[in-house]
C-alpha positions in Angstrom: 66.6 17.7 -13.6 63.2 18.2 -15.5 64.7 16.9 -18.5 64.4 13.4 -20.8 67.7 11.9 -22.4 67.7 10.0 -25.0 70.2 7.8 -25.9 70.3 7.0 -29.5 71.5 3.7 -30.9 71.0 4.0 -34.5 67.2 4.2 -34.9 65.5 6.0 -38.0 63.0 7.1 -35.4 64.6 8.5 -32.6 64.4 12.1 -33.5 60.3 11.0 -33.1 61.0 10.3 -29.9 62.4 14.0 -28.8 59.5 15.3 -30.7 57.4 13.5 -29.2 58.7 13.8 -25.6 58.6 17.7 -26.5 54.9 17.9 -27.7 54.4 16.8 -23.9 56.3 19.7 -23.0 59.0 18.0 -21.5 62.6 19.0 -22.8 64.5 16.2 -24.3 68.5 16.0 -25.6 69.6 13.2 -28.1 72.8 12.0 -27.5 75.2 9.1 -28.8 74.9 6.1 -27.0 78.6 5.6 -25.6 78.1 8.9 -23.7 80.1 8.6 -20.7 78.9 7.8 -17.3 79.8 11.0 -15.9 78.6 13.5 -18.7 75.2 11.5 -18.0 75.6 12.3 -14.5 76.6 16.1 -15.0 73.4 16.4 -17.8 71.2 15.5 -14.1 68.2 13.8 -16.4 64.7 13.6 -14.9 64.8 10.2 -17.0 66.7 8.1 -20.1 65.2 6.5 -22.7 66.9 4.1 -25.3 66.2 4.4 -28.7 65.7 1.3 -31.0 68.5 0.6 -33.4 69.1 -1.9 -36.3 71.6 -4.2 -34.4 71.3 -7.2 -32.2 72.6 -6.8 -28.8 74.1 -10.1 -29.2 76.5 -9.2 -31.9 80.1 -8.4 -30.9 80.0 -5.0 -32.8 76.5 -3.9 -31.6 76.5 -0.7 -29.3 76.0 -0.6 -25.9 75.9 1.9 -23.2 78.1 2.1 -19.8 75.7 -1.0 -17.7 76.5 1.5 -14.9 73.2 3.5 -16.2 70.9 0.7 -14.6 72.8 1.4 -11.1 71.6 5.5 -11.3 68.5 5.3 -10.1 67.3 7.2 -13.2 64.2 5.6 -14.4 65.1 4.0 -18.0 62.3 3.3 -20.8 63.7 1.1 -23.5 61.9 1.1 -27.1 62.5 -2.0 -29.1 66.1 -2.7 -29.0 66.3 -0.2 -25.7 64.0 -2.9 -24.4 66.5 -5.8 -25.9 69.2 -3.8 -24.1 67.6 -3.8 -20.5 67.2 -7.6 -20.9 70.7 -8.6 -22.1 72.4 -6.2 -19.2 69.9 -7.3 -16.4 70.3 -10.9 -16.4 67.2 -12.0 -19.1 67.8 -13.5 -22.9 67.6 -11.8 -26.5 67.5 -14.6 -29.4 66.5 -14.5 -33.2 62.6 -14.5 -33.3 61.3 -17.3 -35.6 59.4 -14.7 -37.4 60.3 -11.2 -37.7 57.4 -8.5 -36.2 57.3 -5.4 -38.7 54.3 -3.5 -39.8 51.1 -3.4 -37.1 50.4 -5.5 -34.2 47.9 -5.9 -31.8 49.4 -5.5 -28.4 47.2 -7.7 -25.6 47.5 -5.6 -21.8 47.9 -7.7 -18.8 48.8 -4.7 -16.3 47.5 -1.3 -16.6 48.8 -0.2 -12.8 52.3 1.1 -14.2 53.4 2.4 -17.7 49.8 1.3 -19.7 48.1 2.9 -17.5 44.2 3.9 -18.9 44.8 1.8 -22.0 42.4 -0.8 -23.4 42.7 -4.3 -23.2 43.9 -4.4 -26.4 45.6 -1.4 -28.9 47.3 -1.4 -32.4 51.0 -0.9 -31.6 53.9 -0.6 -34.5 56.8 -3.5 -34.2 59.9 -3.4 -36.2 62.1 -5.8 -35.3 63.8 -9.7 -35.6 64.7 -10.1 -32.4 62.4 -10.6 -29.2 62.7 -12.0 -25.5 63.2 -15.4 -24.5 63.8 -14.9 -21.2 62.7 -12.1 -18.9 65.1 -10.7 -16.4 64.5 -11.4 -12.7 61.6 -9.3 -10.7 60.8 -7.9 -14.3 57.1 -8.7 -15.1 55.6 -8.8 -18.7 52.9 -6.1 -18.3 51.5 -6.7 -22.5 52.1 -9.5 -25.2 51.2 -9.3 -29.1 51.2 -13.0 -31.1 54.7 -13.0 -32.0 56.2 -11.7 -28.6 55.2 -13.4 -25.5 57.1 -10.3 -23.6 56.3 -6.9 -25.2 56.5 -5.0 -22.7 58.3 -5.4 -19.2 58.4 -3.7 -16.0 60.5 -3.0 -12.8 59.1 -0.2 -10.7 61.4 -1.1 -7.7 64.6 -0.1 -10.1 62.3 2.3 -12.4 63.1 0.2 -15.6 60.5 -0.1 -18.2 60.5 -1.6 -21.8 58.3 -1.7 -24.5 59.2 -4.0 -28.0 57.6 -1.5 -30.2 57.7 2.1 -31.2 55.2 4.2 -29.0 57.0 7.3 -30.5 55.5 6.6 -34.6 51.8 7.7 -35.5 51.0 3.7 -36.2 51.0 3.2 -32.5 47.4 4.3 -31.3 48.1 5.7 -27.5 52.1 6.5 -28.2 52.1 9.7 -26.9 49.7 8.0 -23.6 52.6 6.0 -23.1 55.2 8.5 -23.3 52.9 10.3 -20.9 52.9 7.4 -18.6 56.9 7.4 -18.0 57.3 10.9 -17.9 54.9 11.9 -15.7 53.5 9.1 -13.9 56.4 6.9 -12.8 59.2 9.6 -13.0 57.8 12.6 -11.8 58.6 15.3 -14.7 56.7 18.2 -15.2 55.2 19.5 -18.2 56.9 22.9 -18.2 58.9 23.4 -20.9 57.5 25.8 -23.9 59.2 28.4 -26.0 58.7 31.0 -23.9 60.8 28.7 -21.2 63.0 28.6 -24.3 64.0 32.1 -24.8 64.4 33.0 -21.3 67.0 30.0 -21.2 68.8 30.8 -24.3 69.2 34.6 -23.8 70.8 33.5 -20.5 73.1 31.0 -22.2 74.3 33.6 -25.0 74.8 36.1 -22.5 77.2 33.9 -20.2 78.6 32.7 -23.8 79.6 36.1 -25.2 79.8 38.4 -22.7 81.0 41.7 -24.0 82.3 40.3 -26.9 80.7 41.2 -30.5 79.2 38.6 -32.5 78.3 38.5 -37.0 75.5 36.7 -37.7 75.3 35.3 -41.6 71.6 35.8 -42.7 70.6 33.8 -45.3 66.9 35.0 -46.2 65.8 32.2 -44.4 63.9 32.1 -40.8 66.4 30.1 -38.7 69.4 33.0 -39.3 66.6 35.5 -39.0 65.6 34.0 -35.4 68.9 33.4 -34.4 69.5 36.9 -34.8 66.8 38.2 -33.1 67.5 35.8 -30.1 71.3 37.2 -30.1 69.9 40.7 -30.4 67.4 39.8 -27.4 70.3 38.9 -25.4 72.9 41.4 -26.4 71.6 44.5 -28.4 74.0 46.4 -30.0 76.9 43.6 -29.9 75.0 41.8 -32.7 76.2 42.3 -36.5 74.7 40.6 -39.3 76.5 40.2 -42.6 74.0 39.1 -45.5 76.2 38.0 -48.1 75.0 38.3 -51.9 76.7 34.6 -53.1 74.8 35.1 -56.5 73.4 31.6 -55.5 70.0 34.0 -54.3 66.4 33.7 -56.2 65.1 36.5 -58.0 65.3 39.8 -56.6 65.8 38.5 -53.1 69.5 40.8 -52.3 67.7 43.6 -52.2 64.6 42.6 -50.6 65.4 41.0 -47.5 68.4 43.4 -47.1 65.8 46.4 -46.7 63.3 44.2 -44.4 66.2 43.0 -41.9 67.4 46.6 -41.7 64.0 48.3 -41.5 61.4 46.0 -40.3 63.4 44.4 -37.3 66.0 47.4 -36.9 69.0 44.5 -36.9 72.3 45.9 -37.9 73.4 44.5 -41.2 76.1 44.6 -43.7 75.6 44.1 -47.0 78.2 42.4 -49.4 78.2 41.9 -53.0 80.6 38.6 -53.5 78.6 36.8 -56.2 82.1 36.6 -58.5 84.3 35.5 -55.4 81.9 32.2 -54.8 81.6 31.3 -59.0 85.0 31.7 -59.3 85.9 29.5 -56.9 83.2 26.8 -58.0 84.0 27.6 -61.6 84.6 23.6 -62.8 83.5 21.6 -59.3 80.6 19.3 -60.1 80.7 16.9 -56.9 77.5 18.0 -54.3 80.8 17.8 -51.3 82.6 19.7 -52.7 80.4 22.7 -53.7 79.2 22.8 -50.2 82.7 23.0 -48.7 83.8 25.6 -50.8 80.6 27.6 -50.4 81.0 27.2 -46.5 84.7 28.5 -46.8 84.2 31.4 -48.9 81.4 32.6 -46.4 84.0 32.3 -43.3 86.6 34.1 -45.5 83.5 37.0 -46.0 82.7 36.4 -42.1 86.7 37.2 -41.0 86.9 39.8 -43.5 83.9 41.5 -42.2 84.9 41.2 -38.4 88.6 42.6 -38.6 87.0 45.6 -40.2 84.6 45.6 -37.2 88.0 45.6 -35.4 87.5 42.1 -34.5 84.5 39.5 -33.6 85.1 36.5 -31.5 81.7 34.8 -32.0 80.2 33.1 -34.9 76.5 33.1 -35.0 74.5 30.5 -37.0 71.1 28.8 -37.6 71.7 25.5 -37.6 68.9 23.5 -36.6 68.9 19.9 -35.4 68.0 18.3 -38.7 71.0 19.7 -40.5 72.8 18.3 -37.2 71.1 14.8 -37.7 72.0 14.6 -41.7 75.3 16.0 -41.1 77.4 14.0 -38.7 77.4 10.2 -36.8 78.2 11.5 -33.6 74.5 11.1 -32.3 74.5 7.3 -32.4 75.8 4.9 -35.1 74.0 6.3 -38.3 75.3 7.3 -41.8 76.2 10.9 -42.8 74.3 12.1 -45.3 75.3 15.2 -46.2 77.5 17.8 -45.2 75.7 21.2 -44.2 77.5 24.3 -44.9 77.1 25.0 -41.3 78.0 21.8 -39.7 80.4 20.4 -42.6 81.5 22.8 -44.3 83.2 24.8 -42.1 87.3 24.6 -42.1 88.8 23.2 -39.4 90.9 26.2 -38.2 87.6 28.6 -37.8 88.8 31.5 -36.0 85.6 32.5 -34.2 83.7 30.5 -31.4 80.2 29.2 -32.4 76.9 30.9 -31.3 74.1 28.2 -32.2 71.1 28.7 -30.2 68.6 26.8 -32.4 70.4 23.6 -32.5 68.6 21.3 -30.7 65.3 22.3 -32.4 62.8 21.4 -35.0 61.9 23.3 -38.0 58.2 23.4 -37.0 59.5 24.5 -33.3 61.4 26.8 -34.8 58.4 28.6 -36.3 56.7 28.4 -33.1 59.6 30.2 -31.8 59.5 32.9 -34.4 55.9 33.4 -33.5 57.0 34.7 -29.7 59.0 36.9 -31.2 57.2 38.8 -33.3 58.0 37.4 -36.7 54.8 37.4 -39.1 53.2 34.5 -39.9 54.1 34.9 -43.8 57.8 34.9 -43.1 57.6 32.3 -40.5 55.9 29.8 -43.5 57.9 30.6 -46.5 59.7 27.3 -47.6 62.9 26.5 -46.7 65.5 27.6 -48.7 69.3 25.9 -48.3 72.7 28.1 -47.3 74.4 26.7 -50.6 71.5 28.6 -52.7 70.6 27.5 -55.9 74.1 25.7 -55.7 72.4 23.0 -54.5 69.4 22.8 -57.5 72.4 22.6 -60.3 73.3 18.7 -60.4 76.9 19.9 -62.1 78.8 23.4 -62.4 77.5 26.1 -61.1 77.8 28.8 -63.6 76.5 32.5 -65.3 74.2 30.0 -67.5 72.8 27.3 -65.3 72.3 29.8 -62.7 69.9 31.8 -65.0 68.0 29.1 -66.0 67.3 27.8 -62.7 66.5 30.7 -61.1 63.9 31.7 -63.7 62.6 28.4 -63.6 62.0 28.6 -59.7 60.3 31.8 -60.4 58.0 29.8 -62.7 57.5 27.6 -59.7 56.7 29.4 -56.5 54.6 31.4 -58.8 52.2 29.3 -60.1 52.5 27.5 -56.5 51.0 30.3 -55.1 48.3 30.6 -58.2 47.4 27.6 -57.2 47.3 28.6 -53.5 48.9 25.9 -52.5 52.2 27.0 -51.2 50.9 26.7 -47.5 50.2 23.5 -48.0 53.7 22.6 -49.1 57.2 22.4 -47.1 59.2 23.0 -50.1 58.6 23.9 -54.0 61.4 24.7 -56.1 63.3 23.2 -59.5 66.1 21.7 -60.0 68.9 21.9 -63.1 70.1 18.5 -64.3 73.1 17.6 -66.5 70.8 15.9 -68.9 70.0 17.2 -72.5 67.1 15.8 -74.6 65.7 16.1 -78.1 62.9 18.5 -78.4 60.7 19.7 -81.3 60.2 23.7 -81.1 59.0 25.6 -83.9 59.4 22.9 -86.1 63.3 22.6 -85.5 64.9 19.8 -83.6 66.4 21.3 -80.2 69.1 19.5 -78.0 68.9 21.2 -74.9 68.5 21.0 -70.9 66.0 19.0 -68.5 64.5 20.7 -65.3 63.0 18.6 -62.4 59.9 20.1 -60.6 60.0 18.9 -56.8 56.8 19.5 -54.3 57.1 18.1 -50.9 55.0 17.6 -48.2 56.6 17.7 -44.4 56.0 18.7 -41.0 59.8 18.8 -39.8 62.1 18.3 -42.8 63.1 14.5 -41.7 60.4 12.8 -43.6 58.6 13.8 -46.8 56.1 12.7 -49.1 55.9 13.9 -52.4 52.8 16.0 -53.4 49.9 15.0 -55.7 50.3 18.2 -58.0 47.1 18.8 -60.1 47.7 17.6 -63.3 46.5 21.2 -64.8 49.1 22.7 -62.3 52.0 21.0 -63.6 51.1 21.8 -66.9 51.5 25.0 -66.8 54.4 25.5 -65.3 56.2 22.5 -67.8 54.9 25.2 -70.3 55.6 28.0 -68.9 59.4 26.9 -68.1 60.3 25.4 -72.2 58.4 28.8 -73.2 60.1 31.0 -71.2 63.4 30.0 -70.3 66.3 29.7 -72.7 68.1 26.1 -73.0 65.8 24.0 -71.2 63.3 21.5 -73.8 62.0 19.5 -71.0 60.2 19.0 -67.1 60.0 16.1 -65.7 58.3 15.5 -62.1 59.7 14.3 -58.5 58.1 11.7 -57.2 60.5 10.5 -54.6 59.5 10.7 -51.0 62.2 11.1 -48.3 63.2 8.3 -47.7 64.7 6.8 -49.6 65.6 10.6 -50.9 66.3 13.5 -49.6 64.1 16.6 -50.3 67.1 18.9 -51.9 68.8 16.5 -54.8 72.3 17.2 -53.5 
């Protein structure tokens, strides 16, 4: 019951919107916007709020949710076309706004009894949209206006339906998070008690209901969402727990050997070690498309997993770190948004997977995520090493994946995080890394004419993974490692420099 649901229609921001409802301490579940009357009923929400989306609710094809969610009782906060959607159901009129609203507005409060509540007469709010309100529905009142929307936001108390035309959930909109506030706590009666503590305790339940007496593998990666997972399976049920860390040959430098001897000895997990670096590059010997490479890397891991489980004398459960970003870029099932890529856990697994999934970090954040690694025990300098993807290097070789381009990007990463950390930066970073690219150039070295490979240096700035900025490097800093990388590794003549933020990229180039 003390729980928000968000409905997502297609918005760029809605995973904001769980963050946000979460940094209230409030838990929150995205789901698609067609969900079923009855699954909505069974899920027992505290509350529902309606993402935006980049439709018109006027257009045959745009999505809607089952009307009968207006009849629940539930109270409903709409944000933008959320807002759109309330007025089109409940009797009022969405049309084309002469002008579109995008960028900052100054929103102008007429009512501060109900969901503006202890805001100013006047705040900066963040409007995207080409649509607005003509025509209110009946016993709604307009509670704020900005210049360009006569009714920006509307309320019902009596059915517990509020909507807002812009995006309280985005930094741009100066008390947001006050209005989130309002309809959580004020008009529907939630309490701020969720935290990861809360979390654990749920989650060791859930696993234990989930697996029983059953034994579960676990695929670490070297990264701190396998790790956690673990240690939350191993919370819940001990000995059952069996971690496989898999050496794909897709590793950086020296890490096998290393995190094989920490998992075993600094958090006592039991874990198998297997050598299988000529099984993957045999099987991506000649595959060049980014699909691809992730499929078969995802398959040769389950083909390890099975292996490793009948000699176990069988494991019914699958446990994995898949976090709710690789969720949100992986699949359209959350709303009507664009796949971008196929994760090796979400994607890339085959369709007739023998074991039943264990994934108790899927509906989190990165940075909540690290939080939870934090209440169990995990140091601070594991917790903020930068992400690193399942598919390895795999993924920082645009083309084959070979004995060759594997050495020179690896090396080349060396040459990265090292002088990252020279620079004592690498806290400040999310992710800092090189990338090989099918490109050859004409260099001068030693006085001879060389026709080799480029490298691509990438440094991002993030708080969760979804969006990033790239990072103003020190001019001195990239110079050094440009030279360092021609001088030092074999077959590459040339850096060049990332500068694309996500979006319109995405942090990893495949």
């Amino acid at each position: 019951m003390n729980k928000a649901l968000i409905l997502d229609f297609g918005s760029q921001y809605t995973q904001l919107i769980a963050r946000k409802v979460r940094e209230l301490s409030v838990y929150s579940e995205i789901h698609p916007y067609n969900l079923p009357l009855d699954r909505i009923k069974a899920l027992d929400p505290g509350a529902i709020i309606l993402s935006g989306g980049p439709k018109s609710v006027y257009e045959p094809d745009s999505p809607h949710p089952d009307p009968g969610i207006f009849q629940l009782g539930i109270p409903i906060l709409g944000i933008c076309y959320g807002l759109q959607l309330i007025a089109h159901h409940l009797g009022g009129k969405v049309e084309r706004a002469p002008r579109k609203e995008y960028g900052f507005a100054s929103l102008r409060i007429l009512d501060r009894h109900g969901l503006l509540h202890g805001l100013k007469d006047k705040t900066q709010v963040w409007m995207s949209h080409g649509d607005r309100l003509e025509a209110i529905p009946e016993d709604f009142a307009i509670t704020a206006r900005t210049a360009n929307s006569k009714a920006a936001v509307i309320e019902n108390p009596s059915l517990k339906i509020y909507g807002v035309q812009f995006h309280p959930e985005v930094a741009h909109t100066a008390a947001g998070k006050k209005v989130l506030a309002n309809f959580l706590f004020r008009l529907s009666g939630l309490k701020a008690d969720w935290n990861m503590k809360s979390f654990i305790e749920q989650k060791v339940k859930e696993i234990r209901q989930q697996v029983g007496r059953e034994k579960v593998i676990c695929g670490l990666s070297g990264g701190i969402d396998s790790l956690v997972t673990s240690l939350l399976i191993q919370k819940a049920v001990g000995r059952q727990l069996y971690c496989i860390f898999v050496d794909n040959g897709l590793l950086r430098k020296g890490e096998y050997q290393s995190f094989l001897k920490e998992f075993r000895q600094r958090f006592s997990l039991q874990v198998i070690g297997v050598e299988a670096q000529d099984k993957f590059l045999d099987r991506l010997k000649g595959v060049t498309s980014p699909e691809k490479k992730r499929q078969i890397i995802g398959q040769v891991f389950i083909e390890i997993f099975e292996e490793e489980a009948r000699k176990l004398g069988g494991a019914k459960f699958l446990a994995q770190g898949t976090i709710y970003p690789d969720v949100i870029e992986s699949t359209s099932v959350r709303g009507p948004s664009h796949r971008i890529k196929s994760h090796h856990n979400v994607g890339g697994l085959p369709d007739n997977l023998k074991f039943e999934l264990v994934e108790p970090l899927r509906e989190l954040f990165k940075d909540e995520v690290r939080v939870l690694a934090l209440e169990l025990g995990i140091s601070r300098e594991l917790i903020h090493q930068h992400p690193f993807p399942g598919p390895g290097l795999a993924v920082r070789i645009i083309g084959e994946v070979n004995q060759n381009s594997l050495r020179m990007v690896r090396a080349a990463d060396a040459i990265v995080l090292e002088e990252v950390r020279r620079a004592r930066i690498y806290n400040k970073l999310w992710q800092a890394f090189a990338v090989l690219l099918p490109v050859r150039s004409v260099g001068v070295m030693g006085d001879r004419r060389t026709y080799q490979q480029v490298v691509a240096i990438r440094l991002v700035e993030s708080s969760d993974g979804m969006t990033a900025n790239w990072y103003q490097a020190p001019p001195e800093l990239l110079k050094k490692i440009s030279t360092r990388i021609v001088n030092e590794v074999d077959g590459i003549n040339r850096v060049v420099y990332d500068i694309t933020s996500k979006p319109p990229g995405t942090i990893e180039w495949e």
